[in-house]
N, C-alpha and C positions, 0 to 999 in steps of 0.2 A: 608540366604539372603531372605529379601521379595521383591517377584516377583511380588506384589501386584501395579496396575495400580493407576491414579491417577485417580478419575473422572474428565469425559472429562467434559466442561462447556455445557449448554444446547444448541442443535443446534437451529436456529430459521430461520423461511422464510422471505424475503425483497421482496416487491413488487417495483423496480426501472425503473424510463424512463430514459433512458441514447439517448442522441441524436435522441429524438422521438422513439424509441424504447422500449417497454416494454420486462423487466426479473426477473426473481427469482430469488433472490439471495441465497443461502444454507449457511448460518454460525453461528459461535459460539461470534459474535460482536454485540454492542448495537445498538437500532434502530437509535438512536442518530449518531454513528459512521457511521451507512452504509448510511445514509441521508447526512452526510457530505461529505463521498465516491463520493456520485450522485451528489452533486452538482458542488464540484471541479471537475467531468469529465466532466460534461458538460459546467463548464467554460472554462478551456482548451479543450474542445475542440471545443467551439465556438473562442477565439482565433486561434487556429490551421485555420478553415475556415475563419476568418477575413484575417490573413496572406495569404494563399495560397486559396482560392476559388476553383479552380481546382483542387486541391487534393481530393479525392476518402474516402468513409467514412473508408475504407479499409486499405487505405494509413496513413488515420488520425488516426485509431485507432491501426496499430503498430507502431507509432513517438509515442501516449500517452504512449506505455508500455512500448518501450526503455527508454523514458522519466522518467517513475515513477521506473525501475529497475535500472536505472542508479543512480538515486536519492537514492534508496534504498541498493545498494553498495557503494555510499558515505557516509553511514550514517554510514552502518559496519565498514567498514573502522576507520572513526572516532572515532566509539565505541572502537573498537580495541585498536588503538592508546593510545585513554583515558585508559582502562584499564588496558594496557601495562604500563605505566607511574603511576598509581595506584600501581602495582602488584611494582613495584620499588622503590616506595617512602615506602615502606609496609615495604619491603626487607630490605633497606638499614637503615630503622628506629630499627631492631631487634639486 
């Protein structure tokens, strides 16, 4: 058997303001991708403050990660689904 890894993709640094906030970002994603990242959070989360003004930047920023986790198990999910019905039509076609 080869134990042999894969290469990982090249890490790179993202300089991001997310809600006035400047961060680093550490990954292996196009500058393109983590710039789109920055901007959808700070859409939603200028929403989230249009909505709720009173909410705490604290408060807003775990509603965005329920928000985006939640989103990101529905997608599983579907992926799943589809797959599942792939792996069957596959099956049944043999």
């Amino acid at each position: 058997m080869d134990n042999a890894k894969e290469p990982q993709p090249a890490r790179r640094r993202f300089k991001a303001v997310i809600d006035g906030q400047s961060y680093t970002i550490v990954g292996n994603r196009s500058e393109a991708h983590m710039r789109a990242v920055t901007e959808l959070m700070n859409k939603q989360l200028a929403q989230l403050k249009k909505l709720a003004p009173d909410m705490s930047k604290e408060e807003a920023s775990i509603l965005l990660a329920f928000n985006a986790i939640s989103d990101q198990l529905e997608k599983a999910e579907a992926y799943d689904k589809l797959k599942k019905q792939g792996d069957e039509t596959t099956s049944s076609e043999s």
